[in-house]
mmJSON file of the N, C-alpha and C atoms, coordinates in Angstrom:
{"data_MODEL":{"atom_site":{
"group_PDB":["ATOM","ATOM","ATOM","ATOM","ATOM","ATOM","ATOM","ATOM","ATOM","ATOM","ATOM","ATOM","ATOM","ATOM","ATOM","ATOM","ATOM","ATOM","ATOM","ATOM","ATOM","ATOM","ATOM","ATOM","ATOM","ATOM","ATOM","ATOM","ATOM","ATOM","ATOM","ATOM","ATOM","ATOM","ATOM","ATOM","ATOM","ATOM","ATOM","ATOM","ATOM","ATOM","ATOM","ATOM","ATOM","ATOM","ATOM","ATOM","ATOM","ATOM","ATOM","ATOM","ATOM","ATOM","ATOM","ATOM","ATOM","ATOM","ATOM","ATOM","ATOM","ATOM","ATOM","ATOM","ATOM","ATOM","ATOM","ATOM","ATOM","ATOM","ATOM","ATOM","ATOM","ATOM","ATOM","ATOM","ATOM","ATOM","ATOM","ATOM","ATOM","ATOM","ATOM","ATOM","ATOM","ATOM","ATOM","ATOM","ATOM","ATOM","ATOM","ATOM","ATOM","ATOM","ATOM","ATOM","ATOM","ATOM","ATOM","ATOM","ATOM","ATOM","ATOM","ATOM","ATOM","ATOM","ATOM","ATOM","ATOM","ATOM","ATOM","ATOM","ATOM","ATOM","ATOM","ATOM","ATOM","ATOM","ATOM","ATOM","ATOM","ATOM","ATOM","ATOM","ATOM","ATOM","ATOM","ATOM","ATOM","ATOM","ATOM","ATOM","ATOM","ATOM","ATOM","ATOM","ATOM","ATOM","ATOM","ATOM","ATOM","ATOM","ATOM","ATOM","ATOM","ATOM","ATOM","ATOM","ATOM","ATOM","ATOM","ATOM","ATOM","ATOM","ATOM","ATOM","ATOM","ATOM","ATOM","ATOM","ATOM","ATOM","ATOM","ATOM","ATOM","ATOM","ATOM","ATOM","ATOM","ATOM","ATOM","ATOM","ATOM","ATOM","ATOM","ATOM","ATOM","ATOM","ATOM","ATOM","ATOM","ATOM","ATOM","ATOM","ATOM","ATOM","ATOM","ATOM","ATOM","ATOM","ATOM","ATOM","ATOM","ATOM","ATOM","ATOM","ATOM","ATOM"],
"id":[1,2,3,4,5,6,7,8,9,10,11,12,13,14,15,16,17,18,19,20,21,22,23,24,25,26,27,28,29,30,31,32,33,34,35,36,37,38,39,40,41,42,43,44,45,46,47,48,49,50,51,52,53,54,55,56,57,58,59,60,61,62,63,64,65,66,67,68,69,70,71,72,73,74,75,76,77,78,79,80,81,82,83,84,85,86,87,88,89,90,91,92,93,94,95,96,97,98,99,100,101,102,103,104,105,106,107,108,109,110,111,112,113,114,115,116,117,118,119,120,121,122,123,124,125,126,127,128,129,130,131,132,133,134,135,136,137,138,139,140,141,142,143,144,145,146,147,148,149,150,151,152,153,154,155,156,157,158,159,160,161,162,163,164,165,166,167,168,169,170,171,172,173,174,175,176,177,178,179,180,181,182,183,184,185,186,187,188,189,190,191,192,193,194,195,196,197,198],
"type_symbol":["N","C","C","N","C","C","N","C","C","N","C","C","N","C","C","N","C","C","N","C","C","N","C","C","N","C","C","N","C","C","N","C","C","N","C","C","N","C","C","N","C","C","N","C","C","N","C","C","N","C","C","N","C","C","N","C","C","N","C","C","N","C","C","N","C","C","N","C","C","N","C","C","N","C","C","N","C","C","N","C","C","N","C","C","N","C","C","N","C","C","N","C","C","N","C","C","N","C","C","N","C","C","N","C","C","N","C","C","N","C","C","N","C","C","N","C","C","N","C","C","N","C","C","N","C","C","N","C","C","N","C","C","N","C","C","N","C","C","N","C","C","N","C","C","N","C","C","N","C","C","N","C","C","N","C","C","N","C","C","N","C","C","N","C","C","N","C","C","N","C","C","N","C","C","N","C","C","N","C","C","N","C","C","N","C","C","N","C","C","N","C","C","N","C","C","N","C","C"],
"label_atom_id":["N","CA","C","N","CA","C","N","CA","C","N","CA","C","N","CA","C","N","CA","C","N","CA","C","N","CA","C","N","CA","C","N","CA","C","N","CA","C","N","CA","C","N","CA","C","N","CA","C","N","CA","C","N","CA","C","N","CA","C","N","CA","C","N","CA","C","N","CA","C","N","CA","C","N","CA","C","N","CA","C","N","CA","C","N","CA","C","N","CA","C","N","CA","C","N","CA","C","N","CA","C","N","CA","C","N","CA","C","N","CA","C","N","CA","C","N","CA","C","N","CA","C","N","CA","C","N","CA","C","N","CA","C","N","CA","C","N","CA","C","N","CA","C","N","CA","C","N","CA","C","N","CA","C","N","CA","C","N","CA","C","N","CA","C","N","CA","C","N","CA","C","N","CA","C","N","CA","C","N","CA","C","N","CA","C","N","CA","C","N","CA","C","N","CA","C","N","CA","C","N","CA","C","N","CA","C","N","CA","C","N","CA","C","N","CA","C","N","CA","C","N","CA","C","N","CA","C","N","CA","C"],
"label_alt_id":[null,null,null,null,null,null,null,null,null,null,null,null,null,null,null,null,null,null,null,null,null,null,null,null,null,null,null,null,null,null,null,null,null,null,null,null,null,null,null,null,null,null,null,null,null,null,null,null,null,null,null,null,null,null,null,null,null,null,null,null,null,null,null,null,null,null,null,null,null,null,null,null,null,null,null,null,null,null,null,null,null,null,null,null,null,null,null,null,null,null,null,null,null,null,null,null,null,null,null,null,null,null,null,null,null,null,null,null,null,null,null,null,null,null,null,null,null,null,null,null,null,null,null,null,null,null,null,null,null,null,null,null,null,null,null,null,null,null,null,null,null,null,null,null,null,null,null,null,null,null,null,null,null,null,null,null,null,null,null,null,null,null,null,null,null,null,null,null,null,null,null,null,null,null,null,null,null,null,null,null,null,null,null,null,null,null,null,null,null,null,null,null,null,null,null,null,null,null],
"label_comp_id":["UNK","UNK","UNK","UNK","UNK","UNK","UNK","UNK","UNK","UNK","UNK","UNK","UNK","UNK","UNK","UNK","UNK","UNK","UNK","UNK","UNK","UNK","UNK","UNK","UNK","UNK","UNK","UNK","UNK","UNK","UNK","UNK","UNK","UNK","UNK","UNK","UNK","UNK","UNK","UNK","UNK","UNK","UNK","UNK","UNK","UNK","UNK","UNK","UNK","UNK","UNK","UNK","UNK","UNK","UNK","UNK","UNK","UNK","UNK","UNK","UNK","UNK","UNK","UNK","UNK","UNK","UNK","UNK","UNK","UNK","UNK","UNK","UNK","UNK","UNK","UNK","UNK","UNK","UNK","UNK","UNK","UNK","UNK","UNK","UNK","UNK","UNK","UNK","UNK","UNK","UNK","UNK","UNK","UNK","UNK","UNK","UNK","UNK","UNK","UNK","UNK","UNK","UNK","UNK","UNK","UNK","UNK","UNK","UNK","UNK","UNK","UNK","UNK","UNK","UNK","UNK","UNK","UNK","UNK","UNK","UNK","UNK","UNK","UNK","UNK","UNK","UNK","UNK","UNK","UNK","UNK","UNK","UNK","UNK","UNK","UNK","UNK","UNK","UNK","UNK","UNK","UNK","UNK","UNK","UNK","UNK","UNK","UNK","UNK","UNK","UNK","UNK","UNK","UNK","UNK","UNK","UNK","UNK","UNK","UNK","UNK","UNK","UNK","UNK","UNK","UNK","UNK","UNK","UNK","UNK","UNK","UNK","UNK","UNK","UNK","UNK","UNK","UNK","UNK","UNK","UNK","UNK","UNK","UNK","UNK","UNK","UNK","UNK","UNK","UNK","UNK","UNK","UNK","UNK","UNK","UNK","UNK","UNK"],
"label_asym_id":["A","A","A","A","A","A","A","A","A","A","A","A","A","A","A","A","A","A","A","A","A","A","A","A","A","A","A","A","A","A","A","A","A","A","A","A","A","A","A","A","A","A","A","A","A","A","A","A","A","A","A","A","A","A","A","A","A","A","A","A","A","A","A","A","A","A","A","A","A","A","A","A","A","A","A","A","A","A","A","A","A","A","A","A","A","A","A","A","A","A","A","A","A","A","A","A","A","A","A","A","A","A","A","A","A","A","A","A","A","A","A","A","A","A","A","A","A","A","A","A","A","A","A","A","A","A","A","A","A","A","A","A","A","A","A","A","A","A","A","A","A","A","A","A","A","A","A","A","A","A","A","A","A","A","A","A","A","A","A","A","A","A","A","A","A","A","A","A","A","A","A","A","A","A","A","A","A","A","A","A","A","A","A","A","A","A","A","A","A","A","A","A","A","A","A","A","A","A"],
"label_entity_id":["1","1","1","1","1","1","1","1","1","1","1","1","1","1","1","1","1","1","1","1","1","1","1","1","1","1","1","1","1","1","1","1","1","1","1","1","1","1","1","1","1","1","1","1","1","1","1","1","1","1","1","1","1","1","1","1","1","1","1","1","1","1","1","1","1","1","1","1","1","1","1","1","1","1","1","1","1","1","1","1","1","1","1","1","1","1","1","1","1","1","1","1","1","1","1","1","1","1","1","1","1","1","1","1","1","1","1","1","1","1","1","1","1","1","1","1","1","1","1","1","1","1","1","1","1","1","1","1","1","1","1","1","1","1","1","1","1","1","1","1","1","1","1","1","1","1","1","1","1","1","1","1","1","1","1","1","1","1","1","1","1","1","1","1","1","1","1","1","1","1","1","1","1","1","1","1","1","1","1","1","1","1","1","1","1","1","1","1","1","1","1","1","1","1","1","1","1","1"],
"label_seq_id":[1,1,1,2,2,2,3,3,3,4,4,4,5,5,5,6,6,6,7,7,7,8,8,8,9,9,9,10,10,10,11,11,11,12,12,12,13,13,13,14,14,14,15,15,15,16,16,16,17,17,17,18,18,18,19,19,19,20,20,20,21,21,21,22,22,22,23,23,23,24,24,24,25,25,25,26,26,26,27,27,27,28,28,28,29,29,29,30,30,30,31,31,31,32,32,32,33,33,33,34,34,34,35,35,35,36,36,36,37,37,37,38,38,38,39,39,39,40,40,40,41,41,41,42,42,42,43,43,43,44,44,44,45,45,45,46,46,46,47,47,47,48,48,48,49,49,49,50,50,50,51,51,51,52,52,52,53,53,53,54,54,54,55,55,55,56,56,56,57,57,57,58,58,58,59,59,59,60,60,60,61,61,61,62,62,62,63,63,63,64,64,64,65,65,65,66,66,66],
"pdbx_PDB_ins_code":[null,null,null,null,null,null,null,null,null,null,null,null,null,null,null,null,null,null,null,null,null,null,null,null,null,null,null,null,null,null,null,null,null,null,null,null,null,null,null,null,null,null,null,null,null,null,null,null,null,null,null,null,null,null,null,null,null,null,null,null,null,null,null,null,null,null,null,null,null,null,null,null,null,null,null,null,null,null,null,null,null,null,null,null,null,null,null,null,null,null,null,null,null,null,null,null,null,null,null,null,null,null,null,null,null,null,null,null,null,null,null,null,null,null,null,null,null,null,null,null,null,null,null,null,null,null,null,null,null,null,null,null,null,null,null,null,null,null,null,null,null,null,null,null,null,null,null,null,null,null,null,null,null,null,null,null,null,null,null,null,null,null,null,null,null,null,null,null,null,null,null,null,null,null,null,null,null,null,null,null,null,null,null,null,null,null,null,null,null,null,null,null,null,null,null,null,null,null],
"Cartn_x":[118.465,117.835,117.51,117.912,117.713,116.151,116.086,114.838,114.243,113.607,113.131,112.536,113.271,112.92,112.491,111.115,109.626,109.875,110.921,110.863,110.796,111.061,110.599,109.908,109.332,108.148,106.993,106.688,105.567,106.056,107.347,107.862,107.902,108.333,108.523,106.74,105.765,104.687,103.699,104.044,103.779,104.038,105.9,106.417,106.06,105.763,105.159,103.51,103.157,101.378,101.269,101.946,102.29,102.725,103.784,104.06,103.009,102.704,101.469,100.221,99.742,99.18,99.717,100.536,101.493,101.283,101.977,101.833,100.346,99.62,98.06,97.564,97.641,97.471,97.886,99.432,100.03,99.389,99.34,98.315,97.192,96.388,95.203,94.716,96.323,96.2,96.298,97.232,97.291,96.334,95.511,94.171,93.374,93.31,91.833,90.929,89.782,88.35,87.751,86.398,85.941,85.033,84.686,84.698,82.886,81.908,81.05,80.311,79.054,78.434,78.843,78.362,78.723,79.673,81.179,82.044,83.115,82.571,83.077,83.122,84.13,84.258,83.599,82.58,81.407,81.953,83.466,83.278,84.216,84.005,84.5,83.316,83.805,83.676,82.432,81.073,80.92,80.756,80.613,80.712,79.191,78.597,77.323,76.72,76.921,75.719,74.248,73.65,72.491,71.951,72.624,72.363,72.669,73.633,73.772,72.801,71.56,70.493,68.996,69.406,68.362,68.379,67.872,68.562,67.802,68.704,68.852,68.773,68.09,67.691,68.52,69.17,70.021,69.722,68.418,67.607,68.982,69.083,70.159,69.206,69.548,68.737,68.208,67.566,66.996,67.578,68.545,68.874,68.395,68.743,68.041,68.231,67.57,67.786,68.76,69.544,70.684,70.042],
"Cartn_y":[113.154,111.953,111.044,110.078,109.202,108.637,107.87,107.572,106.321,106.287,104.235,103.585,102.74,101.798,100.595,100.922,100.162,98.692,98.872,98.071,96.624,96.29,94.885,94.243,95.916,95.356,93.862,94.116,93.515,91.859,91.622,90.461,89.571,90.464,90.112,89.728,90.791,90.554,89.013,89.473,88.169,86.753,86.354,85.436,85.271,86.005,86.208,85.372,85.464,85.384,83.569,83.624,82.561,81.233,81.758,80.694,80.13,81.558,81.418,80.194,80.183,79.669,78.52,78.253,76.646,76.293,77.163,76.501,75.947,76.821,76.458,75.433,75.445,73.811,72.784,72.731,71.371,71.402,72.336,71.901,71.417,71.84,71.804,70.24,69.484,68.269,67.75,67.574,66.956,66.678,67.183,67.387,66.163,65.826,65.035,64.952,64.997,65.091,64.219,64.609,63.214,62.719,61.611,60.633,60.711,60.964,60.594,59.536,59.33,57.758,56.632,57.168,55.954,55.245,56.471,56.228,55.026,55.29,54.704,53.075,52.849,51.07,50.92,49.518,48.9,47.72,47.309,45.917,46.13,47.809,48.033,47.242,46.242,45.729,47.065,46.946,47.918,46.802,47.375,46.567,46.573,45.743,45.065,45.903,47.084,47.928,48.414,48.091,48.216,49.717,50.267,51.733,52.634,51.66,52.511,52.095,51.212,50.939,51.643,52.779,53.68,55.308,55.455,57.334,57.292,58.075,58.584,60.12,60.091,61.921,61.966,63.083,63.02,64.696,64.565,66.206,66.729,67.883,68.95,69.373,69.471,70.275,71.853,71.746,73.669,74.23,75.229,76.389,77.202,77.692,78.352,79.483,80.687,82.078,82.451,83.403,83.572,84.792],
"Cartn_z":[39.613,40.1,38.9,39.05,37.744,37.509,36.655,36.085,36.571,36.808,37.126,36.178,36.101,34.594,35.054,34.267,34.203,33.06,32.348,30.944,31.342,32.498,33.105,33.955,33.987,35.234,34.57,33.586,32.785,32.772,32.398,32.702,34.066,35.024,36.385,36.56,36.432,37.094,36.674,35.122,34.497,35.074,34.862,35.306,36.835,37.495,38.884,38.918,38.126,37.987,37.73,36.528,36.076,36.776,38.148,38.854,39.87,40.061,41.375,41.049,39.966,39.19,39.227,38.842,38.614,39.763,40.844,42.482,43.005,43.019,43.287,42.65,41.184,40.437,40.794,41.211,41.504,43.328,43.933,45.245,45.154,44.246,44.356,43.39,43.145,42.394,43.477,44.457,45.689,46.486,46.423,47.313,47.574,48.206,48.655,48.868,47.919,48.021,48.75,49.592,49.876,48.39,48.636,47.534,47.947,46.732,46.813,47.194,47.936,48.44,47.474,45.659,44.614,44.627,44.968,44.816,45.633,47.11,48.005,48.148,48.394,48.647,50.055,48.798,49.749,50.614,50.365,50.934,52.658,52.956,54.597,55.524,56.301,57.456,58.618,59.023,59.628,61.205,62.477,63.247,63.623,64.662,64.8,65.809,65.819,67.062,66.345,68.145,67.567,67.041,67.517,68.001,66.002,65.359,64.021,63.419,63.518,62.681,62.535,63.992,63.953,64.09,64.187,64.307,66.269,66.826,68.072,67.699,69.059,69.665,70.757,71.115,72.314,72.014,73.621,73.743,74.735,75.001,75.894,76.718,77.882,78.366,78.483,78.531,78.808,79.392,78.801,79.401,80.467,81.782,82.768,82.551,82.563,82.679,83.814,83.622,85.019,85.354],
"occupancy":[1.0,1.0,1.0,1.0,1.0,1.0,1.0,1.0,1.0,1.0,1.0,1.0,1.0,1.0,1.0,1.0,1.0,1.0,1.0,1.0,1.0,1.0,1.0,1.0,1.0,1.0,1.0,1.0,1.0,1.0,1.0,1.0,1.0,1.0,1.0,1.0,1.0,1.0,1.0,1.0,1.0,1.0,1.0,1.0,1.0,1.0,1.0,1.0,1.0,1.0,1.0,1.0,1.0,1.0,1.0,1.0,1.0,1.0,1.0,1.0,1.0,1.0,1.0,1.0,1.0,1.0,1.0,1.0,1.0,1.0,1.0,1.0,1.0,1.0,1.0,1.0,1.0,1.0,1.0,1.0,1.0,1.0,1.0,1.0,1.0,1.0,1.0,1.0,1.0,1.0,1.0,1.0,1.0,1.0,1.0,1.0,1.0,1.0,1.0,1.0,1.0,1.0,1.0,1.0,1.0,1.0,1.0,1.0,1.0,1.0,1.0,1.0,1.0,1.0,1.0,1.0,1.0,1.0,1.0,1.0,1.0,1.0,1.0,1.0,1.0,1.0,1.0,1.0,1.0,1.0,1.0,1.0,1.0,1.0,1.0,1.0,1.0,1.0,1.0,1.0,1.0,1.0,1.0,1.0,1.0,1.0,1.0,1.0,1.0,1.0,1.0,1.0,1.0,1.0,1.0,1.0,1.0,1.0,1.0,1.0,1.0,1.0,1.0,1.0,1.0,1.0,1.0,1.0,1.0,1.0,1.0,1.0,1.0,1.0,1.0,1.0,1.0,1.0,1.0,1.0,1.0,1.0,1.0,1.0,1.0,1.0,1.0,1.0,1.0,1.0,1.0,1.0,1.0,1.0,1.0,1.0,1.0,1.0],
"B_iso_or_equiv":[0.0,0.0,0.0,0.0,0.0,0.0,0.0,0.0,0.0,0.0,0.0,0.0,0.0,0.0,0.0,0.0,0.0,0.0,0.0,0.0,0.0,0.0,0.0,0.0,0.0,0.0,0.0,0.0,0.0,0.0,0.0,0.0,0.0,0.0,0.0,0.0,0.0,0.0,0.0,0.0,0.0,0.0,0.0,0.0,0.0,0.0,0.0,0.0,0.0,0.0,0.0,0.0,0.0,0.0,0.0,0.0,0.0,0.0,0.0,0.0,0.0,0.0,0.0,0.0,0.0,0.0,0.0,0.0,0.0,0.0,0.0,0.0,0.0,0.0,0.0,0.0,0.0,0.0,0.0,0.0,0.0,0.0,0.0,0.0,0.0,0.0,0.0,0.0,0.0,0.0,0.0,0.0,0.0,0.0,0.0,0.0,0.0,0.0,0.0,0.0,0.0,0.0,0.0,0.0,0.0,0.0,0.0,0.0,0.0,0.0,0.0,0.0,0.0,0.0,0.0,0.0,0.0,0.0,0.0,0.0,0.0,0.0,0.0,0.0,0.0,0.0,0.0,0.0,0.0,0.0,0.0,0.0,0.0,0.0,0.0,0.0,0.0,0.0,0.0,0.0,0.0,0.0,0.0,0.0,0.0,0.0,0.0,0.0,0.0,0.0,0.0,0.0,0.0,0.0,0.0,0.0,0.0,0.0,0.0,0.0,0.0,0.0,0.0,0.0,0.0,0.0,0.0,0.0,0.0,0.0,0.0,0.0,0.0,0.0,0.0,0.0,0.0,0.0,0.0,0.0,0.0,0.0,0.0,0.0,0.0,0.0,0.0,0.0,0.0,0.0,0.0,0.0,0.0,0.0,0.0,0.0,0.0,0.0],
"pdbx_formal_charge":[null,null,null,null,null,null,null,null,null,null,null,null,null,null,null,null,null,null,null,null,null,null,null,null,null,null,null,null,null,null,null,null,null,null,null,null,null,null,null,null,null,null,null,null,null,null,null,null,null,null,null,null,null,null,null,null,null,null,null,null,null,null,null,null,null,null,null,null,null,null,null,null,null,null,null,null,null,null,null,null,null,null,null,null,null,null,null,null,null,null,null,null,null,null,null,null,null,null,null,null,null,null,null,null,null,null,null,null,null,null,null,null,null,null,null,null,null,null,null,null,null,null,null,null,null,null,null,null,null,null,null,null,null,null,null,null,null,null,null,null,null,null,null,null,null,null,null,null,null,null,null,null,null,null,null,null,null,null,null,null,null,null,null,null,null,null,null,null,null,null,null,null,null,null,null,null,null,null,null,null,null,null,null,null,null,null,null,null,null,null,null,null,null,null,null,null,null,null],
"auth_seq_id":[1,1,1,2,2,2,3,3,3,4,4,4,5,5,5,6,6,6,7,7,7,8,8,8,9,9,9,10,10,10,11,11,11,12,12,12,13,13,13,14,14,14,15,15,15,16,16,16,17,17,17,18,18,18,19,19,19,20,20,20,21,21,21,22,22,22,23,23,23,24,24,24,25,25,25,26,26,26,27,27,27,28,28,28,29,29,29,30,30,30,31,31,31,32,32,32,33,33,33,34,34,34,35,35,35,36,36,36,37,37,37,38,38,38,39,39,39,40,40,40,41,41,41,42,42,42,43,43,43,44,44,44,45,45,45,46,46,46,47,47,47,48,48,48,49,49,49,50,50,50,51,51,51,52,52,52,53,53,53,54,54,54,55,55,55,56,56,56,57,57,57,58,58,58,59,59,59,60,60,60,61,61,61,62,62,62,63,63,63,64,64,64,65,65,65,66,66,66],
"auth_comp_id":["UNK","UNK","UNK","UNK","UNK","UNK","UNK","UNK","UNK","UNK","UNK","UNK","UNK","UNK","UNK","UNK","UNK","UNK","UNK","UNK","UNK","UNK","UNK","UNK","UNK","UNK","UNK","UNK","UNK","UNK","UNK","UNK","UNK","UNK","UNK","UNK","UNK","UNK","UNK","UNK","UNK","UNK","UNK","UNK","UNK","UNK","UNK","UNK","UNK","UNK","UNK","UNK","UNK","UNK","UNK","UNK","UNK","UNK","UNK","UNK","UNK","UNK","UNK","UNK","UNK","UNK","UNK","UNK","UNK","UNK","UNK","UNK","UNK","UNK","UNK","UNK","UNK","UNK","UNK","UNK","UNK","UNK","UNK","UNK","UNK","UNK","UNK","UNK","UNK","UNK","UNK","UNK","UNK","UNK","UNK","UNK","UNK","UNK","UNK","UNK","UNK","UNK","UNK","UNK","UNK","UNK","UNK","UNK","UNK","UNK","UNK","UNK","UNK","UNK","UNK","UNK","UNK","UNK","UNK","UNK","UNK","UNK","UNK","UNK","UNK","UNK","UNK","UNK","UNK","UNK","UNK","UNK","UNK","UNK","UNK","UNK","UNK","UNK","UNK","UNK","UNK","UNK","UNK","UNK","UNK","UNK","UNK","UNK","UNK","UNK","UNK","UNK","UNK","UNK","UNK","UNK","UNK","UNK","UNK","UNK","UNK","UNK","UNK","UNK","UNK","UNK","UNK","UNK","UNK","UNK","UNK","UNK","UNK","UNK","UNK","UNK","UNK","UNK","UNK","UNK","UNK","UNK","UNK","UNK","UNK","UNK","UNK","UNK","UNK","UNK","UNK","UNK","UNK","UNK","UNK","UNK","UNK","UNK"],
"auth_asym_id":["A","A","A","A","A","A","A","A","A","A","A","A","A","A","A","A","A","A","A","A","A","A","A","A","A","A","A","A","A","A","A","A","A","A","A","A","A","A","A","A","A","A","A","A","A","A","A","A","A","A","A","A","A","A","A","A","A","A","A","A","A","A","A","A","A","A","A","A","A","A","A","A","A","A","A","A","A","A","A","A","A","A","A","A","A","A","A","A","A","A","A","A","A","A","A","A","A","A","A","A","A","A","A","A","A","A","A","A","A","A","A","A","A","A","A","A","A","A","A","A","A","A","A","A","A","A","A","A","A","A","A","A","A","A","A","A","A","A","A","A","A","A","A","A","A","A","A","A","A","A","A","A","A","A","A","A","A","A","A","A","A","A","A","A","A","A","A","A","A","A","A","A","A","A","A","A","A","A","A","A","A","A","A","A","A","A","A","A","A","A","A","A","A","A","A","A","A","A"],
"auth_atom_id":["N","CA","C","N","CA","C","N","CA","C","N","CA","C","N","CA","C","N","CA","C","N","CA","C","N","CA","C","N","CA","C","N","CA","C","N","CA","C","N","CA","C","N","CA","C","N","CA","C","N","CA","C","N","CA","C","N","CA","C","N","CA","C","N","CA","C","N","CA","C","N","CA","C","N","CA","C","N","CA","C","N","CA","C","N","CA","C","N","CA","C","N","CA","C","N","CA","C","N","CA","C","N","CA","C","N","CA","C","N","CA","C","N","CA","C","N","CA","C","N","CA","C","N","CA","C","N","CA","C","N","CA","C","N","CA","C","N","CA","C","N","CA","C","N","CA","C","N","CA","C","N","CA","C","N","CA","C","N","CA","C","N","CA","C","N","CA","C","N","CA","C","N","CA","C","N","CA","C","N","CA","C","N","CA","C","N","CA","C","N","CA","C","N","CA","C","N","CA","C","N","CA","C","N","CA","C","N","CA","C","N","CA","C","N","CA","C","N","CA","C","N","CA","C","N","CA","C","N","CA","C"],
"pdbx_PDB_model_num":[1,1,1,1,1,1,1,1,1,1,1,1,1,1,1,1,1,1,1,1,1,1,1,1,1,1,1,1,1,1,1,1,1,1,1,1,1,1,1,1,1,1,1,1,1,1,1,1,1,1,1,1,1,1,1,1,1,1,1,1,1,1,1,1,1,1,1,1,1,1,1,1,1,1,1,1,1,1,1,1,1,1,1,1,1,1,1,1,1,1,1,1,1,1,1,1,1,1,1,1,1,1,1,1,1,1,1,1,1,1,1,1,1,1,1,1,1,1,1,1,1,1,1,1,1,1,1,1,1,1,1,1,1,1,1,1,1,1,1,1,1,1,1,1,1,1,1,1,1,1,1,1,1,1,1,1,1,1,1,1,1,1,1,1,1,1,1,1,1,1,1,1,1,1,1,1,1,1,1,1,1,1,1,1,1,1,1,1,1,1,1,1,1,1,1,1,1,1]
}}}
């Protein structure tokens, strides 16, 4: 029974590691963060309700026991 030769495992796993790495970087460049409050452009249009100038409660009702 012959022998199994290991002499390239170290390469393969490496060059293996290595790409994975590359791949995840160039994804993880792609990405889209959301953009902090500072960050965000102020000059979006918001529309005129009255309702975004205050905070609303919208209660659920009570659950009944079954």
């Amino acid at each position: 029974m012959p022998q199994l030769d290991t002499s390239t495992w170290f390469t393969t796993i490496m060059t293996t590691l290595f790409t994975l790495y590359t791949m995840m970087q160039l994804k993880l460049l792609n990405t889209n963060y959301y953009q902090t409050p500072l960050q965000k452009n102020s000059n979006k249009q918001t529309p005129n309700n009255p309702w975004q100038l205050k905070w609303t409660k919208i209660y659920l009702p009570h659950s009944r026991p079954q």
